[in-house]
C-alpha positions in Angstrom: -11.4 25.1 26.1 -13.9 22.7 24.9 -14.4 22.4 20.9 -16.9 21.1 18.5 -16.1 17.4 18.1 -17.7 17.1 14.2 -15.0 20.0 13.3 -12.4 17.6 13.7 -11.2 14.1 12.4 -9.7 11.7 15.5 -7.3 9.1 15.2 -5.4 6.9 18.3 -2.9 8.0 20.3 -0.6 7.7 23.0 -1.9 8.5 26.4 -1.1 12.2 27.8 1.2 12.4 30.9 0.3 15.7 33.0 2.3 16.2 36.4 0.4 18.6 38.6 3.2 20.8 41.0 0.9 23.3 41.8 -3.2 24.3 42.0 -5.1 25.7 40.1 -3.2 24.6 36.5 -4.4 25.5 33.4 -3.0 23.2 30.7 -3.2 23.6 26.6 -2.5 20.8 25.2 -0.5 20.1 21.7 -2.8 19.0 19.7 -7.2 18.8 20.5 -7.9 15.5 22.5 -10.8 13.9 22.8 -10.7 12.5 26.5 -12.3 9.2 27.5 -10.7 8.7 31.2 -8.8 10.8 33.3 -6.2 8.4 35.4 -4.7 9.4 38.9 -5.2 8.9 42.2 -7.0 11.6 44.4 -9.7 14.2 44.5 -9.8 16.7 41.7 -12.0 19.2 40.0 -11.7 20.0 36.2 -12.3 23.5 34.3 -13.1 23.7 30.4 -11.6 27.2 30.8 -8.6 29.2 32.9 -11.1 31.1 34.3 -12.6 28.5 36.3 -16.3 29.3 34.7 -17.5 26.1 33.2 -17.0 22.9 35.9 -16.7 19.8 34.4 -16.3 17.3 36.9 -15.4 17.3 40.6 -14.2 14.3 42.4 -12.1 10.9 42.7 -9.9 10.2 39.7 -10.1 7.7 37.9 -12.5 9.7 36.0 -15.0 8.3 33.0 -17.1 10.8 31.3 -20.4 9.5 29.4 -19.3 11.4 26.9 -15.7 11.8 25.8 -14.7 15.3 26.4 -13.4 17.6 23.3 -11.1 20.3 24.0 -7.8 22.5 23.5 -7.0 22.7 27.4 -8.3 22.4 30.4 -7.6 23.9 33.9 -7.6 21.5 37.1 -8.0 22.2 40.8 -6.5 20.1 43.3 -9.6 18.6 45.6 -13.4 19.0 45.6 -14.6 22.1 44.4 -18.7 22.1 44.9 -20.6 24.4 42.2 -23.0 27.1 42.8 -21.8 27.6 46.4 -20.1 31.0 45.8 -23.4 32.2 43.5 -25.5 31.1 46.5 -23.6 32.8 49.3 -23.3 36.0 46.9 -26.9 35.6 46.7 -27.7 35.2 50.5 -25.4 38.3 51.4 -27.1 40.5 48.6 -30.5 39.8 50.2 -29.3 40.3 53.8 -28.0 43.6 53.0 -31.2 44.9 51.1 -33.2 43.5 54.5 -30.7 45.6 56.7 -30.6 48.8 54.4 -33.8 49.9 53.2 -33.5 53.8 53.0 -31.9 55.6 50.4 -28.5 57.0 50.5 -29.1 60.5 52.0 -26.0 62.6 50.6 -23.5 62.5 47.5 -21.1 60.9 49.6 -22.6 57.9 50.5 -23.6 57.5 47.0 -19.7 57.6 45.8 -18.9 54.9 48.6 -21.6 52.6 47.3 -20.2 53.2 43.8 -16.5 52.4 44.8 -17.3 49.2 46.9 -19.4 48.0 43.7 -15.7 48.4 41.9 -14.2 46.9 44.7 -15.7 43.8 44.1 -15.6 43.9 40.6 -11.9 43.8 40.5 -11.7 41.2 43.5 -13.7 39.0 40.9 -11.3 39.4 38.2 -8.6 38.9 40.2 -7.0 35.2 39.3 -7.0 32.4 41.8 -3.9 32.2 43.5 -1.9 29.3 42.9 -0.9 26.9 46.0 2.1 24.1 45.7 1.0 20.7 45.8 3.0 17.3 45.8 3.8 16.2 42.3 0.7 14.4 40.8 0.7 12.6 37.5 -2.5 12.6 35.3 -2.7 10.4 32.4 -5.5 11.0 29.6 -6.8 8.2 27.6 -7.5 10.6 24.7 -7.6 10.6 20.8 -5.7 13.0 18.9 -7.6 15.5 16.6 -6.5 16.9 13.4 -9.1 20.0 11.8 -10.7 19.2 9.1 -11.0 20.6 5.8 -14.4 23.1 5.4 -14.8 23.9 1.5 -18.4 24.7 2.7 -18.4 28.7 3.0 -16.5 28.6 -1.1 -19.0 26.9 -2.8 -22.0 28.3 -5.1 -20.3 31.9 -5.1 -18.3 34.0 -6.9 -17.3 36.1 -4.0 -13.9 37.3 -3.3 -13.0 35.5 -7.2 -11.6 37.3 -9.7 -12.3 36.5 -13.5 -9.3 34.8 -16.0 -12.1 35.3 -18.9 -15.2 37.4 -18.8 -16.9 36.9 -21.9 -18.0 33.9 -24.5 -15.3 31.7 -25.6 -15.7 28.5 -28.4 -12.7 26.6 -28.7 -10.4 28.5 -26.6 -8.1 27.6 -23.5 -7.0 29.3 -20.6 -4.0 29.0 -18.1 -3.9 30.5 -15.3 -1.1 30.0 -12.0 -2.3 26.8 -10.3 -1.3 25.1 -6.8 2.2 23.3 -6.8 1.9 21.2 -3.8 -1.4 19.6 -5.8 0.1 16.6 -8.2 -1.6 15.0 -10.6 -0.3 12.0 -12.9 3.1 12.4 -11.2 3.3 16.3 -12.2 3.1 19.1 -10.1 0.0 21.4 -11.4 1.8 24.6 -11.6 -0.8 25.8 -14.5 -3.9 25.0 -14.8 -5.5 25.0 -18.6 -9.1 25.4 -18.8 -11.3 25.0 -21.8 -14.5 26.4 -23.0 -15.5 23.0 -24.0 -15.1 21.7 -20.2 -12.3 20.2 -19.7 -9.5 20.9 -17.5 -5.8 19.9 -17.6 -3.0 19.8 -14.3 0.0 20.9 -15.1 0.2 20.2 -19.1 -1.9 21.4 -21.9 -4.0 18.1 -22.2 -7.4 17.0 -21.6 -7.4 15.1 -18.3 -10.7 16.3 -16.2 -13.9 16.0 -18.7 -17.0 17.7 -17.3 -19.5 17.4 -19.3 -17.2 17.4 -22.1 -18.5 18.6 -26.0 -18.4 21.2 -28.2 -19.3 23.9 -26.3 -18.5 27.6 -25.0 -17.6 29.4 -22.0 -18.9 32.9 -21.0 -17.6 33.4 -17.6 -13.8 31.7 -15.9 -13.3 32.8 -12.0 -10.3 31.7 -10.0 -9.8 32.3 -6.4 -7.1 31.2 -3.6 -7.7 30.6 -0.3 -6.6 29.0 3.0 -8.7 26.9 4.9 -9.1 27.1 9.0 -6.6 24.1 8.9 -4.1 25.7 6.8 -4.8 23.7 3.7 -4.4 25.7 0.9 -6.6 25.7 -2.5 -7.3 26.8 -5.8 -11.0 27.3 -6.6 -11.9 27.5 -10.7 -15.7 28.3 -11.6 -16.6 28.0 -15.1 -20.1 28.8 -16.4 -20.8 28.1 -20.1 -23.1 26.5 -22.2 -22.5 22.7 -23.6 -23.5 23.7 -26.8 -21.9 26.5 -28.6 -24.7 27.8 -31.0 -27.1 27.0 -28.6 -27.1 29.3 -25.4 -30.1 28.4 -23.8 -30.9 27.7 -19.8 -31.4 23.9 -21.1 -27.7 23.9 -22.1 -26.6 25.9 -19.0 -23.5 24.1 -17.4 -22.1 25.6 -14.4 -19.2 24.0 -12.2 -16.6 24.5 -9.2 -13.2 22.8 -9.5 -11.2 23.0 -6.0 -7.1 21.5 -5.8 -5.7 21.6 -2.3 -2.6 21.4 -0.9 -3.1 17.7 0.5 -3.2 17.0 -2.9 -7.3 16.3 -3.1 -9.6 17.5 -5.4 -13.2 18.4 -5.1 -15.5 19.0 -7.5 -19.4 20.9 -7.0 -21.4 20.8 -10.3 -24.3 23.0 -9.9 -26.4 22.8 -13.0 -26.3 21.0 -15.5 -28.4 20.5 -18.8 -31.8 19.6 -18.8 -32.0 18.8 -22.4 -29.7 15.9 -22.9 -26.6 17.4 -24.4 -24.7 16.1 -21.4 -21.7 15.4 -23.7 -18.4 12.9 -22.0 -17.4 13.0 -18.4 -14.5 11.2 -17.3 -10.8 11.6 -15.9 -8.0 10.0 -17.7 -5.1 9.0 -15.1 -2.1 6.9 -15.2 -3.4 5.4 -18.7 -6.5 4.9 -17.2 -10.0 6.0 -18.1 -12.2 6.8 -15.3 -15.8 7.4 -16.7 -17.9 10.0 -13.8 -21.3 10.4 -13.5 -21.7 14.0 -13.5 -25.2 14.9 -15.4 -28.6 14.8 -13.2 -29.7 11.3 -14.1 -33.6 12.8 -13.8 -32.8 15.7 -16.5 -34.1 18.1 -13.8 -30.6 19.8 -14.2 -29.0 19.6 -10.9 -25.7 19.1 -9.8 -23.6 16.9 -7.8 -20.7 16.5 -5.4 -17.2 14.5 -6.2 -14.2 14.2 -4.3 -11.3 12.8 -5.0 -8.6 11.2 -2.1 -5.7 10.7 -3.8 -3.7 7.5 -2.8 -0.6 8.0 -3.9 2.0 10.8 -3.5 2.0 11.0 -7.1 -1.9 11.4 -7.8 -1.9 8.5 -9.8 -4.8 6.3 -8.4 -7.8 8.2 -6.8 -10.7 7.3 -4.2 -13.5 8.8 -5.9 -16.4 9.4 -3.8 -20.0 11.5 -4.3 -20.3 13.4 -1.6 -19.6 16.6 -0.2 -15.4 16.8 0.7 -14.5 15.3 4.3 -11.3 14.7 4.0 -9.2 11.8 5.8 -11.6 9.8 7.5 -9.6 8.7 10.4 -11.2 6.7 13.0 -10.3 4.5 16.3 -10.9 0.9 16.7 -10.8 -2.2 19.3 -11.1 -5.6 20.2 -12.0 -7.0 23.5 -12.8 -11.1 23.6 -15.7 -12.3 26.1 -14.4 -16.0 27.7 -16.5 -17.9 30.2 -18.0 -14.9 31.7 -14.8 -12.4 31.6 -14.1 -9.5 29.2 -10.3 -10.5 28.3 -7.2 -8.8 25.9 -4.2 -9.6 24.6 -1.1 -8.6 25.8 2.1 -10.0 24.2 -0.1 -13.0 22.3 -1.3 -14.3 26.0 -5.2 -13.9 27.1 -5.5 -11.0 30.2 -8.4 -11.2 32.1 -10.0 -7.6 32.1 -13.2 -7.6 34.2 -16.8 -9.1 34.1 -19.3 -5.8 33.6 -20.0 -4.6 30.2 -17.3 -2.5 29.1 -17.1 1.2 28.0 -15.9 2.9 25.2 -12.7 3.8 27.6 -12.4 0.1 27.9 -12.3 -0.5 24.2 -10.1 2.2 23.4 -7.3 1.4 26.0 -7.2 -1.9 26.5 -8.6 -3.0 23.3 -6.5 -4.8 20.9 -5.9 -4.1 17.1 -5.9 -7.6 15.1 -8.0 -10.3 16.0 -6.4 -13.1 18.1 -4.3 -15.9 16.7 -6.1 -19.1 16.0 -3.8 -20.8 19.0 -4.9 -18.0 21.3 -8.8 -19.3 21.0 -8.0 -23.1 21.2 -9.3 -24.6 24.5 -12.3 -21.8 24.9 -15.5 -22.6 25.1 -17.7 -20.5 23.1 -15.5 -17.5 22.8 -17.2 -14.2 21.3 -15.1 -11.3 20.1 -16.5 -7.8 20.2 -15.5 -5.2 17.9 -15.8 -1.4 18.8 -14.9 1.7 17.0 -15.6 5.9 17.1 -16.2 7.3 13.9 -15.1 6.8 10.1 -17.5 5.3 7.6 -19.1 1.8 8.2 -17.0 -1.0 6.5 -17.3 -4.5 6.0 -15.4 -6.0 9.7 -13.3 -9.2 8.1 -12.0 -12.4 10.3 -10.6 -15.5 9.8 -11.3 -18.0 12.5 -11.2 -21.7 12.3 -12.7 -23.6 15.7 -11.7 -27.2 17.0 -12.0 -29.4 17.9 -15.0 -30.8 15.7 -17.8 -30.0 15.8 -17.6 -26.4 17.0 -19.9 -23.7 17.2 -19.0 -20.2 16.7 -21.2 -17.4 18.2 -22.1 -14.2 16.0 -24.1 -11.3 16.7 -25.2 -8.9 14.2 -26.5 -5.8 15.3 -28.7 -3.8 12.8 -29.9 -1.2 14.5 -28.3 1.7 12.9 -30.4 4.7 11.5 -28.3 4.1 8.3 -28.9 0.4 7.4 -33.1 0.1 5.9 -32.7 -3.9 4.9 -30.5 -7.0 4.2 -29.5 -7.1 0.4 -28.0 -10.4 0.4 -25.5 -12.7 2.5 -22.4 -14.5 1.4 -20.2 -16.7 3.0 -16.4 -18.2 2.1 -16.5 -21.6 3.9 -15.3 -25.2 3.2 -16.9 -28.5 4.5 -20.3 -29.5 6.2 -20.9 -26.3 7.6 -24.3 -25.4 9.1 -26.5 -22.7 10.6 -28.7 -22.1 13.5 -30.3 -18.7 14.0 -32.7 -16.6 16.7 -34.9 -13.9 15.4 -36.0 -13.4 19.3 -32.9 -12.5 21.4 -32.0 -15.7 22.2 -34.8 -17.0 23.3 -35.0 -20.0 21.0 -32.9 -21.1 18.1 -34.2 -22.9 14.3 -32.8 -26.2 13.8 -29.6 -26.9 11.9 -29.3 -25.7 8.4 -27.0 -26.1 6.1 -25.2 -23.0 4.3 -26.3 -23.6 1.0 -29.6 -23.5 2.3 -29.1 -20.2 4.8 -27.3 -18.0 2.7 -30.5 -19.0 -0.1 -32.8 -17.2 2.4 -35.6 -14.6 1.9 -33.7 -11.6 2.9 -36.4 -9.6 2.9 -38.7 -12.0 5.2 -35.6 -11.9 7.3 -35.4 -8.7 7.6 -38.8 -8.5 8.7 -38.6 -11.0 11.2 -36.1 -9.0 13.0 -37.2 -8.3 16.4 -37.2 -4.6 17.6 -34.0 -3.7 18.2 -32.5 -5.6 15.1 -30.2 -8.0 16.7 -29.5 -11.4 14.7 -27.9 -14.3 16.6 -26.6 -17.5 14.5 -24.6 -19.9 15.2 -22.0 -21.8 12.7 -21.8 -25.1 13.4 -18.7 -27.0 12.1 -18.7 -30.3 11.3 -15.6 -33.1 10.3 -12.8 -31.0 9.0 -15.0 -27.6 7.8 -13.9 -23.9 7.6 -15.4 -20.6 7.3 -13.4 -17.6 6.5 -15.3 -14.9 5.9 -19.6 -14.6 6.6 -20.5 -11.1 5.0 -23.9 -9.5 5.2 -24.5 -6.7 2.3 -27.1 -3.9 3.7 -29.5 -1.5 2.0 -28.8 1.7 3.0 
């Protein structure tokens, strides 16, 4: 059954070995894939469903799809099975019969056959395929793994299916209420959870550890609610609504907040209003002897809210990830090298070069054959010119790090920098690690001409803005490091605006 790729988080695996005794076979799989080739010999048709409904593909394996298909199981059909020809036939008959019978059925008894050949065929249609032996075939599926993520979405801004610890104003008090065990924070497991009216929460000890908004203020409403995610994650939501001034209950003091603990030991925050009138009081989370300060107020005092979660890193939730933004979860993701030398698409196998093949390759390419750390330094001695391309599905953009020294001297080494991405609007600034007489040449039109030698100084001084500019449509920048006498470069790293 095919499933909604964005529901899931995918991360590398081994390939999956199918064997194939018999046809049809309809096959769920351990854990959601996300197919990029289907590997075998022979001719074979492929089902998103047991019923045979929904054809995929039909024809010689090895099998590519454009797109990768995401899915729980699917069912496959020894040889070539051609779509629509059944419907068409069906068709054709229906029309030949109402050519040949035109006149109405002229007694009660014809009208009961009509009526039991109609169920006939119903059934015949339900009735499953039956299965045939076949020699044993083996199938192998380039496929990623795919673990659910975790949906907070339908919880938030709601007090549905809560139920209240406190239901009234409160200055200067503190609740506890059960908490989540499995959640750990500062090395202790938050069994309780204390809440205060003056915004502040503690895991697991009476302390002050989450400040939201923190000051002297009051608390007229405390909600708690547990609940499972589709994934199985458990959580513990807490909703506080309150004022961050006591004496002063007014809609330009209003704070309202979510607080969600899971069971994979994150936490999630949703602020949803917060004060328009500058009594924004302290926010911070103190962790590990550690102060973190948060920015939690609406820095345009138009008293909205914001998003936080917090990945823990540790076991013991003692360092965090914070991040503002709606909760994802782990951001798994798949990566690859391939290196291009003298025409040929190559990988490493064992720390020796293997020639892979001269077209472009495919994500499938990438994905199998790619490998994980960029190549030794005595792998890329002796080629000319050698480019190494990076590929990867999914996760958030990071910076892509190398280390590669060239010889002999001088050497060029090739980059190209695609910017083309919806995300990235302009170049904040370039940096470079390097060592030595080190200089630049660069093409702003595909490759059609390159500047002059530049040095680095002078390069990584350039109007980034103006460069940005100069860009030609699709947002491709070629240089070329030259390296003179004995110089280095480690690292070249362009900072976007995004």
């Amino acid at each position: 059954m095919r499933i909604v790729e964005d529901e899931y988080n995918w991360k590398r695996a081994d390939p999956t070995v199918i064997t194939l005794t018999e046809t049809p076979t309809s096959i769920e799989f351990d854990t959601p894939l996300k197919i990029y080739r289907f590997r075998g010999e022979g001719e074979f048709s492929i089902f998103a469903d047991e019923e045979m409904s929904e054809l995929i593909y039909s024809g010689i394996f090895p099998f590519e799809p454009e797109i990768p298909i995401c899915c729980t199981g699917l069912t496959f059909v020894a040889g070539i099975v051609e779509s629509g020809d059944e419907e068409e036939e069906s068709e054709d008959g229906e029309n030949d019969q109402s050519d040949d019978n035109t006149s109405e059925p002229d007694s009660d008894t014809e009208t009961e056959e009509v009526e039991d050949d109609m169920q006939d065929n119903e059934e015949d249609e339900k009735a499953p395929v039956p299965k045939e032996p076949i020699e044993p075939t083996a199938i192998t599926l380039v496929s990623e793994t795919g673990i659910q993520k975790t949906v907070l979405d339908d919880y938030l801004n709601t007090t549905e299916g809560m139920s209240y610890i406190s239901n009234g104003y409160n200055d200067d008090g503190t609740y506890s209420t059960a908490g989540l065990p499995e959640f750990i924070f500062n090395g202790v497991a938050a069994s309780t959870i204390y809440i205060s009216s003056n915004h502040w929460i503690g895991f697991g000890v009476n302390t002050s550890q989450l400040y939201i908004l923190q000051r002297d203020g009051c608390s007229t409403a405390i909600w708690r609610q547990e609940g499972t995610c589709g994934n199985g994650v458990k959580f513990l939501k807490i909703r506080f609504e309150g004022y961050t001034v006591y004496s002063q209950r007014v809609d330009s003091n209003r704070l309202i907040f979510e607080l969600f603990i899971m069971s994979n030991k994150d936490m999630f925050l949703n602020v949803i209003q917060t004060p328009t009138s500058g009594n924004t009081g302290t926010s911070q989370m103190v962790c590990n002897n550690q102060t973190t300060m948060l920015s939690l107020a609406d820095p345009t005092g138009a008293g909205g809210g914001t998003m936080v979660s917090f990945y823990h890193l540790d076991e013991e939730g003692k360092t965090w990830n914070i991040v503002y933004d709606n909760y994802k979860g782990i951001d798994y993701f798949s990566y690859g090298f391939l290196l291009k030398a003298d025409g040929m698409y190559c990988t490493v196998v064992d720390g020796v070069l293997k020639e892979l093949m001269e077209e472009v390759p495919t994500a499938a390419d990438f994905y199998e054959f790619g490998f994980l750390e960029v190549p030794a330094s005595e792998i890329m001695v002796g080629i000319d010119n050698p480019q190494i391309l990076y590929w990867r599905a999914g996760g958030d953009t990071e910076l892509i790090k190398d280390v590669v020294k060239a010889y002999p001297y001088p050497h060029t080494i090739k980059c190209e920098i695609d910017m083309s991405h919806i995300s990235i609007l302009g170049i904040m600034m370039m940096t470079a690690q390097y060592s030595g007489d080190v200089r630049v040449k660069y093409s702003l039109d595909n490759e059609e001409t390159y500047s002059d030698e530049i040095s680095m100084d002078e390069w990584l001084n350039t109007d980034v803005v103006e460069l940005w500019n100069s860009l030609p449509e699709n947002k491709k920048l070629f240089l070329l490091f030259v390296l003179h006498d004995n110089a280095t470069i480690s690292r070249f790293k362009i900072t976007y605006e995004n």
